[in-house]
PyMOL Python script that loads the backbone (N, CA, C, O; Angstrom):
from pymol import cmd

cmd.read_pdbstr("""\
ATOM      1  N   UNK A   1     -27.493   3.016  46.154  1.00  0.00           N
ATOM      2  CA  UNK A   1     -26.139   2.752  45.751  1.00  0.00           C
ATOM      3  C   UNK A   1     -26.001   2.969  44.242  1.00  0.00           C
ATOM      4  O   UNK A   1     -26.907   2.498  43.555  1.00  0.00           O
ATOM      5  N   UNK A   2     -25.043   3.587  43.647  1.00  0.00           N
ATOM      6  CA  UNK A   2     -24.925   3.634  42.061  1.00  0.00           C
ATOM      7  C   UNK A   2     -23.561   2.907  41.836  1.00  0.00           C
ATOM      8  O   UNK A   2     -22.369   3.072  42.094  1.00  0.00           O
ATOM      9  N   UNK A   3     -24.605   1.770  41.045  1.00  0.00           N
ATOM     10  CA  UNK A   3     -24.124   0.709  40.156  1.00  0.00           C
ATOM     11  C   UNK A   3     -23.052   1.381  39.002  1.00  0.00           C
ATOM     12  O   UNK A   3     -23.547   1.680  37.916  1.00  0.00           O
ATOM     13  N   UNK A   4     -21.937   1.566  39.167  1.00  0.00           N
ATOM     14  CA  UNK A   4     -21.639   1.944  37.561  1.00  0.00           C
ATOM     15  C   UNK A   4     -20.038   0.247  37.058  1.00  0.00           C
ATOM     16  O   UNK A   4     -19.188  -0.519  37.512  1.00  0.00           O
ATOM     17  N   UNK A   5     -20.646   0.663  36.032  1.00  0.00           N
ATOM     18  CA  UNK A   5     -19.199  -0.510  35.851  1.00  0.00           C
ATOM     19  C   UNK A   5     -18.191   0.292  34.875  1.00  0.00           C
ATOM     20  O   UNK A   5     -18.499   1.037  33.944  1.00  0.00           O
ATOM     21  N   UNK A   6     -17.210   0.022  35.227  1.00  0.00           N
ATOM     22  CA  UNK A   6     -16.128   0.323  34.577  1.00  0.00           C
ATOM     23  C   UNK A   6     -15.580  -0.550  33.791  1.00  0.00           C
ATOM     24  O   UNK A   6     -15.261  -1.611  34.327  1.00  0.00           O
ATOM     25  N   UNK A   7     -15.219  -0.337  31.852  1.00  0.00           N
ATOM     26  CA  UNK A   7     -14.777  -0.967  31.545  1.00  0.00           C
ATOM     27  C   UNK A   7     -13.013  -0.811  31.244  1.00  0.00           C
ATOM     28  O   UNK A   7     -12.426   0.244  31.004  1.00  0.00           O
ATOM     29  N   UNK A   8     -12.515  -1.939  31.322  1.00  0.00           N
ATOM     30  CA  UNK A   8     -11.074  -1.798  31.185  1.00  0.00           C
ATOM     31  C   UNK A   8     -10.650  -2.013  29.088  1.00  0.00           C
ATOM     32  O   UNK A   8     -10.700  -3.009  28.366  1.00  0.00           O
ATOM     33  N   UNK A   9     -10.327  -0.753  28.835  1.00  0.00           N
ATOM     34  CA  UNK A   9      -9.635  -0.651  27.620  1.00  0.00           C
ATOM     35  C   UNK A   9      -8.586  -1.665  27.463  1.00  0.00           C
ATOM     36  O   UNK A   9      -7.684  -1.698  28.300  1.00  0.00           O
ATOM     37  N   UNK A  10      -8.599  -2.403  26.596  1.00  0.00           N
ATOM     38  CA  UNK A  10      -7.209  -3.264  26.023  1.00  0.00           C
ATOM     39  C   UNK A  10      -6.725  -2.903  24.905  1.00  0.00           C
ATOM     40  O   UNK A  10      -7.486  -3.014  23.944  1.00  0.00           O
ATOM     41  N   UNK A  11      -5.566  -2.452  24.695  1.00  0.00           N
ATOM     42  CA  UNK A  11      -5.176  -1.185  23.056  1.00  0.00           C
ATOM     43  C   UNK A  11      -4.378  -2.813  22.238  1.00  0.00           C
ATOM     44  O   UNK A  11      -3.323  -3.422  22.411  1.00  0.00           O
ATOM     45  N   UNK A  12      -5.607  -2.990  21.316  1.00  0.00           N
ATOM     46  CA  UNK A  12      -5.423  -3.942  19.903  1.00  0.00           C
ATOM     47  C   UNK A  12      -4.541  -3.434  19.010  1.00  0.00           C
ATOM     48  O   UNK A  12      -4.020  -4.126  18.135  1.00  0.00           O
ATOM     49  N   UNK A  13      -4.368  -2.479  19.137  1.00  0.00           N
ATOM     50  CA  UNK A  13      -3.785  -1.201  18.081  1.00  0.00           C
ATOM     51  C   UNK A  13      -2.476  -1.984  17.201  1.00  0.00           C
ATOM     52  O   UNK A  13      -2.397  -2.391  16.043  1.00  0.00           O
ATOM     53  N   UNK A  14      -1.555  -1.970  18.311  1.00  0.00           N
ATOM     54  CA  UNK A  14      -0.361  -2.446  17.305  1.00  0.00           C
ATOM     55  C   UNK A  14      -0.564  -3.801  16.646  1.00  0.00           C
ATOM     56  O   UNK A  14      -0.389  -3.823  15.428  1.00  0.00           O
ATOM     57  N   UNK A  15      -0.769  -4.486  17.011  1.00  0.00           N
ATOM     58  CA  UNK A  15      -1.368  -5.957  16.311  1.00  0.00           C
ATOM     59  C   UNK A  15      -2.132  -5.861  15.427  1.00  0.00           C
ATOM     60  O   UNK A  15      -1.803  -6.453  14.399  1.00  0.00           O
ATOM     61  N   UNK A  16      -3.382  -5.144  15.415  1.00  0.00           N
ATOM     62  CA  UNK A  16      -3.676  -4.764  14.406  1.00  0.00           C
ATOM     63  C   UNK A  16      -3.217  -3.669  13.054  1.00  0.00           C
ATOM     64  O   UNK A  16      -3.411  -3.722  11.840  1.00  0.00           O
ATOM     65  N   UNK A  17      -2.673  -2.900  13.764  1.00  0.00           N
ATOM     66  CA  UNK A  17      -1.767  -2.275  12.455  1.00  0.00           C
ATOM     67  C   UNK A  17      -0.825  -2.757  11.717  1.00  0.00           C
ATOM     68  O   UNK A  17      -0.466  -2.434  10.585  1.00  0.00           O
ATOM     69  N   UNK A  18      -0.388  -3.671  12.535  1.00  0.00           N
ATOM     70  CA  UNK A  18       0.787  -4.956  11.510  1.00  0.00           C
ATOM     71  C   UNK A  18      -0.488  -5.495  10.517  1.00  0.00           C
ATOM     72  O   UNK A  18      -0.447  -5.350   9.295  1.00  0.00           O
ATOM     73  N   UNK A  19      -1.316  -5.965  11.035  1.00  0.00           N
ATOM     74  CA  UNK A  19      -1.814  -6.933  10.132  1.00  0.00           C
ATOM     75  C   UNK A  19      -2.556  -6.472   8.986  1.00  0.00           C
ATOM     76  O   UNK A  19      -2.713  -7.058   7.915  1.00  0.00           O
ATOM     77  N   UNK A  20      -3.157  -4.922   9.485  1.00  0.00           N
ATOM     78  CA  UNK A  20      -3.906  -4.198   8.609  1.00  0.00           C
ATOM     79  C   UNK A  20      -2.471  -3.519   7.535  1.00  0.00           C
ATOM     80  O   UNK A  20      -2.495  -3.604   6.307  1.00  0.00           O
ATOM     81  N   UNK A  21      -1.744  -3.113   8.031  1.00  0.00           N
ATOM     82  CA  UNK A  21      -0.545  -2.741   6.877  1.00  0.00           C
ATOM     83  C   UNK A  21      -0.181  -4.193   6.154  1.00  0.00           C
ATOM     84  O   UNK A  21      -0.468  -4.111   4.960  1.00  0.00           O
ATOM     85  N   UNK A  22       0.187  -5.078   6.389  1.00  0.00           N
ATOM     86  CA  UNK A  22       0.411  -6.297   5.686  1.00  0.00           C
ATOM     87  C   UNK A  22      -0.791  -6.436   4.750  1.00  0.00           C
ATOM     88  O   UNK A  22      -0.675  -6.487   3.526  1.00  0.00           O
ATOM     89  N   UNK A  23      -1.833  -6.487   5.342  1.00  0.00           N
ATOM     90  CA  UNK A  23      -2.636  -6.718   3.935  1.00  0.00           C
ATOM     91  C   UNK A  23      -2.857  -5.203   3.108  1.00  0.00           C
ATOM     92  O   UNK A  23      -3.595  -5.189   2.123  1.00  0.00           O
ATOM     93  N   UNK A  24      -2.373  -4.308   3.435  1.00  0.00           N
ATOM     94  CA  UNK A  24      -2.624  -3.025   2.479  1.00  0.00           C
ATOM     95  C   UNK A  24      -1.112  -3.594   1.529  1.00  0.00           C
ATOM     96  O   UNK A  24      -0.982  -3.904   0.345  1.00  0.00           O
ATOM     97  N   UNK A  25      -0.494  -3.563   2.253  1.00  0.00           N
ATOM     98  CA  UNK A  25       0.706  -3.807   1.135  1.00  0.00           C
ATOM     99  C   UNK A  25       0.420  -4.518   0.169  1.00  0.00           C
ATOM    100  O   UNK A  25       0.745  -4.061  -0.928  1.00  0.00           O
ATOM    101  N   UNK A  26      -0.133  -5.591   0.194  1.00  0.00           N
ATOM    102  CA  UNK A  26      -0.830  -6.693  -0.896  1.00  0.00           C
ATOM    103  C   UNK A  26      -1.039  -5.456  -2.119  1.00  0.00           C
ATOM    104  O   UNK A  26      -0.367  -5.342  -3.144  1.00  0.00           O
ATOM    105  N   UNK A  27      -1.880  -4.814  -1.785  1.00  0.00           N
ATOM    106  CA  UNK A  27      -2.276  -3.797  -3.301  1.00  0.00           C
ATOM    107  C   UNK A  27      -1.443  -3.162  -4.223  1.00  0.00           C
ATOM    108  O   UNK A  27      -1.553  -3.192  -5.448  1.00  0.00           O
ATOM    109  N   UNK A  28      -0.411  -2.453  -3.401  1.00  0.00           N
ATOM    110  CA  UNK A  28       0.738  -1.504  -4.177  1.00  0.00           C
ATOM    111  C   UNK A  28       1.134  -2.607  -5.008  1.00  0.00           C
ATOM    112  O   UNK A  28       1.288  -2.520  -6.226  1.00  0.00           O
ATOM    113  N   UNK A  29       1.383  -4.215  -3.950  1.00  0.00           N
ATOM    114  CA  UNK A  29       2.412  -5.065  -4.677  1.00  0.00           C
ATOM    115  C   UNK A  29       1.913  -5.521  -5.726  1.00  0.00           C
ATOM    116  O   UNK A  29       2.700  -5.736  -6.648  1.00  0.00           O
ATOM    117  N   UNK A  30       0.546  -5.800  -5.922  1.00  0.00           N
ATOM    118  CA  UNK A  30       0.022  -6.394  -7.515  1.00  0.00           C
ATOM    119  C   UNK A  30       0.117  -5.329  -8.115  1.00  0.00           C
ATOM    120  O   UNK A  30       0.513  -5.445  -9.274  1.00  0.00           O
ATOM    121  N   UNK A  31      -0.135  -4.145  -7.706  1.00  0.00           N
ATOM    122  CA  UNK A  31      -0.312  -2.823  -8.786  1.00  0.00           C
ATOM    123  C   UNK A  31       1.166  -2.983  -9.586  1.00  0.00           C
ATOM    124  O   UNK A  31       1.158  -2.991 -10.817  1.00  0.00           O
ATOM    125  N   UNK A  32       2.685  -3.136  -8.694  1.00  0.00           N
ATOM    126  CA  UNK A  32       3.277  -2.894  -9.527  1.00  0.00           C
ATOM    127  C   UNK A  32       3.537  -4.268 -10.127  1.00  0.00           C
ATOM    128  O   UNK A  32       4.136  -4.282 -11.203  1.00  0.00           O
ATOM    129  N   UNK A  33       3.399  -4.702  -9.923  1.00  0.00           N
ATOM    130  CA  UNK A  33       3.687  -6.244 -10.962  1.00  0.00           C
ATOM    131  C   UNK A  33       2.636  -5.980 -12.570  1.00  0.00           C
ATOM    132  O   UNK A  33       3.039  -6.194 -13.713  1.00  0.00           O
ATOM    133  N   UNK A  34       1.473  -5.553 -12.233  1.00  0.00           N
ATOM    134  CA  UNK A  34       0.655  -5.155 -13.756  1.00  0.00           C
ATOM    135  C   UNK A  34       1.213  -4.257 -14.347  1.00  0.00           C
ATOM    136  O   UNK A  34       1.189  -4.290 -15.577  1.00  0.00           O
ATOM    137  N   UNK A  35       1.869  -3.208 -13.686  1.00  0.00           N
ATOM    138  CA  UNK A  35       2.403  -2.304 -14.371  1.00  0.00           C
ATOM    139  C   UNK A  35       3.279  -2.441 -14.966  1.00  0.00           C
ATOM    140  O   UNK A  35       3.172  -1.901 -16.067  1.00  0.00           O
ATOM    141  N   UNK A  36       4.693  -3.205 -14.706  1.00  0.00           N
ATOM    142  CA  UNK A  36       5.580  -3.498 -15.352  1.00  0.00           C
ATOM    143  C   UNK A  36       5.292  -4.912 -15.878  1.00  0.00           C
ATOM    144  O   UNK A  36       6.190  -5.548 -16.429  1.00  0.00           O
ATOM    145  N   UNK A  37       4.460  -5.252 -15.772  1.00  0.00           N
ATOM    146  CA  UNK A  37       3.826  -6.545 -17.163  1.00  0.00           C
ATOM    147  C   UNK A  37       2.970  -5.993 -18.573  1.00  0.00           C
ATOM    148  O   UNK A  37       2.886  -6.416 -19.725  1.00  0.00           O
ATOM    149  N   UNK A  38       2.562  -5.165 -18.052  1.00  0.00           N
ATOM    150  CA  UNK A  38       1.504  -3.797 -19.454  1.00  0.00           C
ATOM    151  C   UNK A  38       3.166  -3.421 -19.891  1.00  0.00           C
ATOM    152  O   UNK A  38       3.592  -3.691 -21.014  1.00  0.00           O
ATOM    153  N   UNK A  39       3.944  -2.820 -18.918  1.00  0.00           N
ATOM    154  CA  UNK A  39       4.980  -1.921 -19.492  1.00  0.00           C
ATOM    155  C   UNK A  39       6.023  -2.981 -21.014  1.00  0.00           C
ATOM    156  O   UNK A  39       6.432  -2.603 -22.112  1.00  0.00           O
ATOM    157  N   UNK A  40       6.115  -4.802 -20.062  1.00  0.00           N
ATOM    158  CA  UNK A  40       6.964  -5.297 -21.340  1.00  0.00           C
ATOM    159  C   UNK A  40       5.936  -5.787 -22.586  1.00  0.00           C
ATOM    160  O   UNK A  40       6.334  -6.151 -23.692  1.00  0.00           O
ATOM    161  N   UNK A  41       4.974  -5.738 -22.298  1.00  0.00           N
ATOM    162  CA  UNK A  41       3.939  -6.712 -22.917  1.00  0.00           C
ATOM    163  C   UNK A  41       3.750  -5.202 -24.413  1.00  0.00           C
ATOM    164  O   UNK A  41       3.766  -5.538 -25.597  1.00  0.00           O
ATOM    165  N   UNK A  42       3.595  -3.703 -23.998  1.00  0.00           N
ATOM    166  CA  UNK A  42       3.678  -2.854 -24.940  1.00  0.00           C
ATOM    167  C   UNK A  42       4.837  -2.933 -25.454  1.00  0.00           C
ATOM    168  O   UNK A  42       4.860  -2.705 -26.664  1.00  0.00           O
ATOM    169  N   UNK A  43       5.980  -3.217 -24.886  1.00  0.00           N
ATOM    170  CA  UNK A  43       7.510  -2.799 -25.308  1.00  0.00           C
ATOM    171  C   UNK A  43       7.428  -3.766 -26.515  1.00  0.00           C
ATOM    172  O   UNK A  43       7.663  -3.501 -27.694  1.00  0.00           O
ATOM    173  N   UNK A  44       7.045  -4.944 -25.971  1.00  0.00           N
ATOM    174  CA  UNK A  44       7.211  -6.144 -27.120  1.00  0.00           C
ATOM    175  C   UNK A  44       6.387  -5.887 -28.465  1.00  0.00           C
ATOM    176  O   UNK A  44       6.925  -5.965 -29.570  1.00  0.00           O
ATOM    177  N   UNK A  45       5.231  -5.618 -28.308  1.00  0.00           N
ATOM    178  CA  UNK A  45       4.356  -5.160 -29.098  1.00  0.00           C
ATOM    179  C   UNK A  45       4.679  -4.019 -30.183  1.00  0.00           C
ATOM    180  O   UNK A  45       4.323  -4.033 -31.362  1.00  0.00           O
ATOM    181  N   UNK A  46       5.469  -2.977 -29.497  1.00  0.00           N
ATOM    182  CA  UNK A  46       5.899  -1.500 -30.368  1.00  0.00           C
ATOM    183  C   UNK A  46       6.981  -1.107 -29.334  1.00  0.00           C
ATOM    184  O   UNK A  46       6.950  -0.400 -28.327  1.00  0.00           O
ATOM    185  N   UNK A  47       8.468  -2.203 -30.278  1.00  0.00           N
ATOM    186  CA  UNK A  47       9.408  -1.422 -29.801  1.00  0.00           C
ATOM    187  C   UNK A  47       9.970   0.392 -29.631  1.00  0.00           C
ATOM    188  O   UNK A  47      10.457   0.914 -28.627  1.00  0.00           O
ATOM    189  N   UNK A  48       9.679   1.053 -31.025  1.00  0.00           N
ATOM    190  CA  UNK A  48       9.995   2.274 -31.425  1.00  0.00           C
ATOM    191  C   UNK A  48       9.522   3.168 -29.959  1.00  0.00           C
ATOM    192  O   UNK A  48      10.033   4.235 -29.620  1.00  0.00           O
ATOM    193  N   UNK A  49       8.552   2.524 -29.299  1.00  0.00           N
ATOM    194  CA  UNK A  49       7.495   3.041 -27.855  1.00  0.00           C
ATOM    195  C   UNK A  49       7.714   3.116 -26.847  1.00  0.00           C
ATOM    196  O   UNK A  49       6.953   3.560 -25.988  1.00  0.00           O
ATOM    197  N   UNK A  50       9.435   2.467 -26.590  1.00  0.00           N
ATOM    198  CA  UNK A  50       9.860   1.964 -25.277  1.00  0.00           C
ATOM    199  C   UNK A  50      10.019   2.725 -24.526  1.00  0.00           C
ATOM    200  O   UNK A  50       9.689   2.489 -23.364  1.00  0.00           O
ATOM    201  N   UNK A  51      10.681   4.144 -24.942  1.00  0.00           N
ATOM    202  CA  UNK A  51      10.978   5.196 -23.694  1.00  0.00           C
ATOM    203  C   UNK A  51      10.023   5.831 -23.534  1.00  0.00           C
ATOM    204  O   UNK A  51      10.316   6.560 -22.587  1.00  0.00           O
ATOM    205  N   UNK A  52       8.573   6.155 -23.978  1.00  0.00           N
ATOM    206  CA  UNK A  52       7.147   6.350 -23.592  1.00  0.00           C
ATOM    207  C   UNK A  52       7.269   5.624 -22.606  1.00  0.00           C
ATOM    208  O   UNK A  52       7.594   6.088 -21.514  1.00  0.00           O
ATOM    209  N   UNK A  53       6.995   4.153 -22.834  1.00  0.00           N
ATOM    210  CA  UNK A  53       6.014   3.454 -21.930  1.00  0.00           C
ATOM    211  C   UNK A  53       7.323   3.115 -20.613  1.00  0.00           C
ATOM    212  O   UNK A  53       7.088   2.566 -19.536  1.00  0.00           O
ATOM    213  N   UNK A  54       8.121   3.410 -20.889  1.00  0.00           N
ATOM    214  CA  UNK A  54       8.852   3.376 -19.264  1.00  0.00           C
ATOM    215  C   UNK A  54       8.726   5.007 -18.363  1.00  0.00           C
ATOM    216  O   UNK A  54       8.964   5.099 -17.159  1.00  0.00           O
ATOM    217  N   UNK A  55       8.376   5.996 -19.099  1.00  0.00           N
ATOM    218  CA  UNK A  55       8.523   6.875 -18.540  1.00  0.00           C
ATOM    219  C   UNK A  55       7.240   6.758 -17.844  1.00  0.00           C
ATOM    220  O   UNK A  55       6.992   6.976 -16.658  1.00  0.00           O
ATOM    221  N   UNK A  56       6.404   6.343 -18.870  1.00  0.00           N
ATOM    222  CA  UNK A  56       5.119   6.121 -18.161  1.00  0.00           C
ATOM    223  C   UNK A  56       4.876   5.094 -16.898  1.00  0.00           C
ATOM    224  O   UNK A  56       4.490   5.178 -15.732  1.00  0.00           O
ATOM    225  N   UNK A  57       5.274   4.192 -17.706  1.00  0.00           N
ATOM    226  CA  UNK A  57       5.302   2.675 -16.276  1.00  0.00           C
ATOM    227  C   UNK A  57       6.144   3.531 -14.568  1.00  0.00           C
ATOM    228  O   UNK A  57       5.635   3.551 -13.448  1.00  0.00           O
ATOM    229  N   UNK A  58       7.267   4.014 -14.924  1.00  0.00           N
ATOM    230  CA  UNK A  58       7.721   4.517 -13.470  1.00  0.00           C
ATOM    231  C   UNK A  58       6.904   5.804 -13.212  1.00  0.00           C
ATOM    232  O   UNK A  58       7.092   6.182 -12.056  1.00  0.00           O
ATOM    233  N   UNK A  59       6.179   6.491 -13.803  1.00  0.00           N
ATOM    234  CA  UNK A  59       5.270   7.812 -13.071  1.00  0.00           C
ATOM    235  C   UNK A  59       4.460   6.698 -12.501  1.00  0.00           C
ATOM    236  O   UNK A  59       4.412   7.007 -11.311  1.00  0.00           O
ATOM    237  N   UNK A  60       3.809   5.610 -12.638  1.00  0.00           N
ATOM    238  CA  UNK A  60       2.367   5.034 -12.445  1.00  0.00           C
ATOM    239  C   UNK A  60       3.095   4.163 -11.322  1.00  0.00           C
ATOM    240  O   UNK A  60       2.542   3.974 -10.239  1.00  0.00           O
ATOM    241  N   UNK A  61       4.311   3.657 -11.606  1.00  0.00           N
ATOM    242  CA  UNK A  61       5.327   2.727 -10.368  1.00  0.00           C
ATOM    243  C   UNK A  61       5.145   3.664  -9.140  1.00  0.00           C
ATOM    244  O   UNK A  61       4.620   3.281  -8.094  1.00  0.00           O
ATOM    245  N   UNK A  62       5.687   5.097  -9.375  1.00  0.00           N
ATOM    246  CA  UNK A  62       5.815   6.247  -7.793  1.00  0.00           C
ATOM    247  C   UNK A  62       4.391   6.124  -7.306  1.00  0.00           C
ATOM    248  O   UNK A  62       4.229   5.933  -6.101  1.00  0.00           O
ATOM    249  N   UNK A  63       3.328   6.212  -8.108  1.00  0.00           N
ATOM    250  CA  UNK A  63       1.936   6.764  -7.741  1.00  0.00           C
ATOM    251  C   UNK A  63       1.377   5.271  -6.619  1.00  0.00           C
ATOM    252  O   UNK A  63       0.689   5.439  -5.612  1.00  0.00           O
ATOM    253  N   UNK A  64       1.802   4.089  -7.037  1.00  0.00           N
ATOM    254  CA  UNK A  64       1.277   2.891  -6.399  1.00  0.00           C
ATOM    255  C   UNK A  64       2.370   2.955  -5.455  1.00  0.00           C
ATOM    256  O   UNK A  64       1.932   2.328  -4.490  1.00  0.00           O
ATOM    257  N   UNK A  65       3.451   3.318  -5.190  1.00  0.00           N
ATOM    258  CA  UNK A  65       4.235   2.606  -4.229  1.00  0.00           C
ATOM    259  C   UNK A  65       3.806   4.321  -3.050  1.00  0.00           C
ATOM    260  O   UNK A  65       4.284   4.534  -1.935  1.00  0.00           O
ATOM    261  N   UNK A  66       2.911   5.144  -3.739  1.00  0.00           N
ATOM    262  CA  UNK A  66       3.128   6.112  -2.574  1.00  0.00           C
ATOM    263  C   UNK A  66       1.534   5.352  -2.017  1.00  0.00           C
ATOM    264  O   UNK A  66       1.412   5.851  -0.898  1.00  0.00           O
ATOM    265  N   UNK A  67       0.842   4.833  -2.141  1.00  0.00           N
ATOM    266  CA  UNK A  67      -0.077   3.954  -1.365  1.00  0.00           C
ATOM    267  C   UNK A  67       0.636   3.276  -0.168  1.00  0.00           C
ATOM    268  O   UNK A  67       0.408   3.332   1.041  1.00  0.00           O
ATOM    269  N   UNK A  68       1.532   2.646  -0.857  1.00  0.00           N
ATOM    270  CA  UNK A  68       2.327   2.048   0.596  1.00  0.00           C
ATOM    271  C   UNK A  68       2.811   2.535   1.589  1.00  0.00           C
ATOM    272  O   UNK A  68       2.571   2.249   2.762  1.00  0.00           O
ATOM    273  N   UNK A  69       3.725   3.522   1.047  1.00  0.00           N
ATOM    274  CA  UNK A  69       4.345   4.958   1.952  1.00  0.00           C
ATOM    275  C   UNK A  69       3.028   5.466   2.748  1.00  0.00           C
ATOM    276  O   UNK A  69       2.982   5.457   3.979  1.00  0.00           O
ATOM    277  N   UNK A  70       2.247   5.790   2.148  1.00  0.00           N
ATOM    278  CA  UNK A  70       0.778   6.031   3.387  1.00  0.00           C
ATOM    279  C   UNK A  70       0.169   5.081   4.075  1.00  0.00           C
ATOM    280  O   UNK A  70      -0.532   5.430   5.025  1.00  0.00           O
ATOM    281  N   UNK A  71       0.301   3.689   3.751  1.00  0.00           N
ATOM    282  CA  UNK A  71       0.258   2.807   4.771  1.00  0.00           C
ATOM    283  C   UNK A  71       1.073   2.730   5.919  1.00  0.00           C
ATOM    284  O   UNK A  71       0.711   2.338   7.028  1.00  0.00           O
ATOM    285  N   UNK A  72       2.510   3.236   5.502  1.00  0.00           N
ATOM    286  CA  UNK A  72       3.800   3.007   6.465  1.00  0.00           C
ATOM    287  C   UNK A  72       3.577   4.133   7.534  1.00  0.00           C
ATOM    288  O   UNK A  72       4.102   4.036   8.643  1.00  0.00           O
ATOM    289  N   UNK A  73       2.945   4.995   7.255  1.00  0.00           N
ATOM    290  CA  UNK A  73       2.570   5.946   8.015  1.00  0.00           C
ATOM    291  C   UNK A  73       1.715   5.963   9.268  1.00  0.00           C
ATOM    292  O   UNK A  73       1.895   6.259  10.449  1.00  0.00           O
ATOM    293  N   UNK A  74       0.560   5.459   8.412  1.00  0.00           N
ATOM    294  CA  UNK A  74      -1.146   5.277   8.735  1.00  0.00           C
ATOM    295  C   UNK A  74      -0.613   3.570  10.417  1.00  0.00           C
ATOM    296  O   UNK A  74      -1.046   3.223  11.515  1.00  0.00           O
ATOM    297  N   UNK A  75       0.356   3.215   9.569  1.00  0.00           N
ATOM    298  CA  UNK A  75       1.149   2.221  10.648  1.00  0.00           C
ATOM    299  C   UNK A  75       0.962   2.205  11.761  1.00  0.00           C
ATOM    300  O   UNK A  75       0.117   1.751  12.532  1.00  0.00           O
ATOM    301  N   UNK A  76       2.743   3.316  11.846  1.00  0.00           N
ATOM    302  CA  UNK A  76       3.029   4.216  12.888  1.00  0.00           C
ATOM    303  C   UNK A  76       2.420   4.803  13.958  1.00  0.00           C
ATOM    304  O   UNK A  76       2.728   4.678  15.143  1.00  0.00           O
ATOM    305  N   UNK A  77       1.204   5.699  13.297  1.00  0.00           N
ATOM    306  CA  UNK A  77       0.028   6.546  13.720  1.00  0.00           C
ATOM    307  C   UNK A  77      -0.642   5.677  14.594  1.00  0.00           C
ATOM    308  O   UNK A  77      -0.813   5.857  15.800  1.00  0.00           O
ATOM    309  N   UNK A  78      -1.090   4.522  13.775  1.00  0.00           N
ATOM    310  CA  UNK A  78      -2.296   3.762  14.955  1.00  0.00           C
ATOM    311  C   UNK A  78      -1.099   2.708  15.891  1.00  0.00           C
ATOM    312  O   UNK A  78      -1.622   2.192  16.878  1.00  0.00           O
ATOM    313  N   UNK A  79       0.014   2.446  15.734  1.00  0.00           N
ATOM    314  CA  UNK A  79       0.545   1.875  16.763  1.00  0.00           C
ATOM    315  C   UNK A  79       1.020   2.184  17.901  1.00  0.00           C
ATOM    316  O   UNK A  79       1.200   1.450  18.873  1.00  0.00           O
ATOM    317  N   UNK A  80       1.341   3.896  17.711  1.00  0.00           N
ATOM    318  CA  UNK A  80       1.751   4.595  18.622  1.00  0.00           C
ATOM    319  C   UNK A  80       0.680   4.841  19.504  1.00  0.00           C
ATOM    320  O   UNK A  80       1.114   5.399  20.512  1.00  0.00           O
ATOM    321  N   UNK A  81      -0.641   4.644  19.551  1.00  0.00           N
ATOM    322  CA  UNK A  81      -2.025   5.519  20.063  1.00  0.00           C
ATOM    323  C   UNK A  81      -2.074   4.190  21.203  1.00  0.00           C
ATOM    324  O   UNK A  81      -2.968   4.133  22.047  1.00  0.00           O
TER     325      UNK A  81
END
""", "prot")
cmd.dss("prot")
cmd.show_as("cartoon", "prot")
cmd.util.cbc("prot")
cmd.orient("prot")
């Protein structure tokens, strides 16, 4: 007689992609809070500097919030599977 066992798949997927995107979000969100704390903390320091360091602070704002946007994705992807 051949013994085989079959196991039954249970898809964790979406439950876990909530929870795994919730804690990815955590990162973008401190990233931008340092960023626009460096951004007033220079402003205060060397006013004459301000439209530098904002042009700068929002290039470095897009670059952390597109972490998230690839989380929102990376989401999707494993919830749909």
């Amino acid at each position: 007689m051949n013994d085989t066992v079959v196991a039954q798949s249970v898809n964790l997927n979406p439950g876990l992609a909530a929870i795994g995107y919730g804690l990815g979000a955590i990162g973008p969100g401190i990233g931008v809070g340092l960023i626009f704390a460096a951004v007033i903390n220079a402003s205060a320091r060397q006013p004459e500097m301000q439209g530098k360091l904002k042009t700068i602070g929002y290039s470095t704002f897009v670059l952390s919030e597109v972490l998230a946007l690839i989380g929102v994705v990376v989401y999707f992807i494993a919830s749909t599977r």
